[in-house]
GUMIRO-482893 format. One record per residue (C-alpha): residue in one letter; x, y, z; residue number from 0. Coordinates in pm, whole numbers. Example, Ala and Ser with C-alpha at 12.3 -4.5 7.8 and 13.67 -1.06 7.14 Angstrom:
<residu: A | xx: 1230 | yy: -450 | zz: 780 | num: 0>
<residu: S | xx: 1367 | yy: -106 | zz: 714 | num: 1>
//
This chain:
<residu: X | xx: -16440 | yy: 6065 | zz: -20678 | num: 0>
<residu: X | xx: -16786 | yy: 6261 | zz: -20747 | num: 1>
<residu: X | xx: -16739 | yy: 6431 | zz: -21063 | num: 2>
<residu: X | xx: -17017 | yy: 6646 | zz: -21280 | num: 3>
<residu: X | xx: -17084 | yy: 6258 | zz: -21451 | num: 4>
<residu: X | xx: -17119 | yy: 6118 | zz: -21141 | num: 5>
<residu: X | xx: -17292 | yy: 6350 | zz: -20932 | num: 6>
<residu: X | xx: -17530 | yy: 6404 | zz: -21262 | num: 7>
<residu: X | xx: -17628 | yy: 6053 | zz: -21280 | num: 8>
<residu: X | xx: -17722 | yy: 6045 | zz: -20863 | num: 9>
<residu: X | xx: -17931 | yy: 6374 | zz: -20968 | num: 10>
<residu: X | xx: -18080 | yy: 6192 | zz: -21254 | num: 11>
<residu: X | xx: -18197 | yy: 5923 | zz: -21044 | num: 12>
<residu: X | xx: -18323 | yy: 6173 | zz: -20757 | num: 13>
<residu: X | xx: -18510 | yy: 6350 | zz: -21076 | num: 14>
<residu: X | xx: -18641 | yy: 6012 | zz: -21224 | num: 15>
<residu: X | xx: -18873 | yy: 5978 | zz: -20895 | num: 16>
<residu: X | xx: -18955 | yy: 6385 | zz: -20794 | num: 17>
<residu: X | xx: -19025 | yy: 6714 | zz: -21020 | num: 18>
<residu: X | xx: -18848 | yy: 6898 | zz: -20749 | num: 19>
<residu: X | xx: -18665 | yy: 6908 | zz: -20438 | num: 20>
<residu: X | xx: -18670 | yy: 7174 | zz: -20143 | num: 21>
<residu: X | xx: -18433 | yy: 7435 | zz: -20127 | num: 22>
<residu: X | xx: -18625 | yy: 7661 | zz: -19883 | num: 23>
<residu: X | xx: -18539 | yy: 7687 | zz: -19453 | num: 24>
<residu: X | xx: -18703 | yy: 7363 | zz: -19411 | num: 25>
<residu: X | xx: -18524 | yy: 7196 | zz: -19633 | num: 26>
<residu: X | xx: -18203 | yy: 7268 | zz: -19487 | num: 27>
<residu: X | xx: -18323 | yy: 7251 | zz: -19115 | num: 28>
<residu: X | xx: -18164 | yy: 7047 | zz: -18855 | num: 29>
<residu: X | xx: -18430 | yy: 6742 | zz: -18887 | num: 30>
<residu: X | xx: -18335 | yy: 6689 | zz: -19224 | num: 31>
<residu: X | xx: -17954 | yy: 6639 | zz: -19133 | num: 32>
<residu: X | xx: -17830 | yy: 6333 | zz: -18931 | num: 33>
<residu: X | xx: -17485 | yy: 6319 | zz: -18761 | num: 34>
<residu: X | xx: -17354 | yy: 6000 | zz: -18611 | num: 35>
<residu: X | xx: -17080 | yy: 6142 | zz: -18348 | num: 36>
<residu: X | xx: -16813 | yy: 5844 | zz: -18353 | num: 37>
<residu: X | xx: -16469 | yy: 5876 | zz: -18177 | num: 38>
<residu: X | xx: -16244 | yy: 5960 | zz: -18538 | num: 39>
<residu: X | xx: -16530 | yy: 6052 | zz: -18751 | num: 40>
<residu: X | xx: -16887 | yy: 6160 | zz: -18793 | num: 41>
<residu: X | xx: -17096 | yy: 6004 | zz: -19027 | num: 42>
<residu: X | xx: -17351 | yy: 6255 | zz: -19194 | num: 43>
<residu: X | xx: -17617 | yy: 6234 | zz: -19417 | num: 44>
<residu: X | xx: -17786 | yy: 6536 | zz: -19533 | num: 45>
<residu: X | xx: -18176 | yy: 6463 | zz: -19639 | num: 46>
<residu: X | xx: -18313 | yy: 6576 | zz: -19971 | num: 47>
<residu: X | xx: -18664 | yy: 6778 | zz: -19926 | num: 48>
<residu: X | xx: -18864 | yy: 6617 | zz: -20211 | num: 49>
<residu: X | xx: -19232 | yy: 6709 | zz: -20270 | num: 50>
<residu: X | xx: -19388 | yy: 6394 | zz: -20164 | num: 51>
<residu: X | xx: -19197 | yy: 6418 | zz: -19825 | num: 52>
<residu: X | xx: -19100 | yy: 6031 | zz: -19850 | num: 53>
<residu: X | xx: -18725 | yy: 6196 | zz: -19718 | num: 54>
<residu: X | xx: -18523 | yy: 5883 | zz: -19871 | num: 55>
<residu: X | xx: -18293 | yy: 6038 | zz: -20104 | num: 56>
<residu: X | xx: -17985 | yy: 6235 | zz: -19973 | num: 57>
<residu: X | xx: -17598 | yy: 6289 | zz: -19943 | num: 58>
<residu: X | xx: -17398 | yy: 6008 | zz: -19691 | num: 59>
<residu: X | xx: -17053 | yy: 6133 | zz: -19610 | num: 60>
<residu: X | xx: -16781 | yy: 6118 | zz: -19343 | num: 61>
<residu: X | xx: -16609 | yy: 6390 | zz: -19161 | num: 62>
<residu: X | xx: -16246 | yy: 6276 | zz: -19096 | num: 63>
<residu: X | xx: -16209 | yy: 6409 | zz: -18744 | num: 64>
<residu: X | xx: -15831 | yy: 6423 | zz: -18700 | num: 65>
<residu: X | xx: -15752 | yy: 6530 | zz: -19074 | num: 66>
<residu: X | xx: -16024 | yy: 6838 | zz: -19014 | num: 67>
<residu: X | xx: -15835 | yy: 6910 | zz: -18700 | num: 68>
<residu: X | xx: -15498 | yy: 6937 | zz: -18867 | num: 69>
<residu: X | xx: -15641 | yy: 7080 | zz: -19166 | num: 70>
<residu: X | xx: -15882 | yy: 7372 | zz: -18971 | num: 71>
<residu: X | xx: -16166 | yy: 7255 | zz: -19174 | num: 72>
<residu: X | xx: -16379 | yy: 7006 | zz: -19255 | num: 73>
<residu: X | xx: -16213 | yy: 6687 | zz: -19465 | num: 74>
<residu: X | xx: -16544 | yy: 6579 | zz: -19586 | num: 75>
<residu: X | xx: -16614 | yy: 6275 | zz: -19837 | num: 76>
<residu: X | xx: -16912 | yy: 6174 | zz: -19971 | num: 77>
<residu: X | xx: -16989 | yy: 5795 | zz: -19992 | num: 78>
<residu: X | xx: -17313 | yy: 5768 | zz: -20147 | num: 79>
<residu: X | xx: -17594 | yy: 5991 | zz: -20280 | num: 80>
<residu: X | xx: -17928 | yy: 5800 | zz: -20324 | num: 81>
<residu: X | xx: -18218 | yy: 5657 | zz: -20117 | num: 82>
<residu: X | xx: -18103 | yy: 5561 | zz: -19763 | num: 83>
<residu: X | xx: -18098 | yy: 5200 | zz: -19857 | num: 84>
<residu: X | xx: -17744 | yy: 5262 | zz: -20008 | num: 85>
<residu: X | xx: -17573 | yy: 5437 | zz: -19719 | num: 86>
<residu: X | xx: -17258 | yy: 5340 | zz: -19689 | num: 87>
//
């Protein structure tokens, strides 16, 4: 799973490259979130805003379509967090 360790050492990496990243409306607009609708799940990726606007590092994760049904909510796990090379 993504504990603090883990999701600290994604950040560190993010941080190794930028000073910063975007947290303001922009940031979290629809262009910088990709959905990719298929028939039992939707894979996401939400786009981190850094300062240079390069757009590479973000969150990849599946929506499990059928457990979210059951569930009324979203069954959401992350795969990767990183530069869009790593998508899984």
């Amino acid at each position: 799973g993504w504990d603090v360790d883990r999701w600290g050492e994604a950040l560190d990496r993010y941080y190794d490259e930028y000073d910063s990243m975007g947290t303001d409306a922009a940031a979290r607009g629809p262009h910088m979130l990709v959905v990719e609708q298929l028939p039992t799940v939707w894979r996401v990726r939400q786009i981190f805003a850094d300062p240079e606007g390069d757009h590479d590092f973000g969150i990849s994760a599946v929506v499990d379509l059928a457990s979210s049904d059951e569930r009324g909510e979203a069954v959401v796990t992350v795969t990767a967090v990183g530069p869009a090379s790593e998508r899984t």
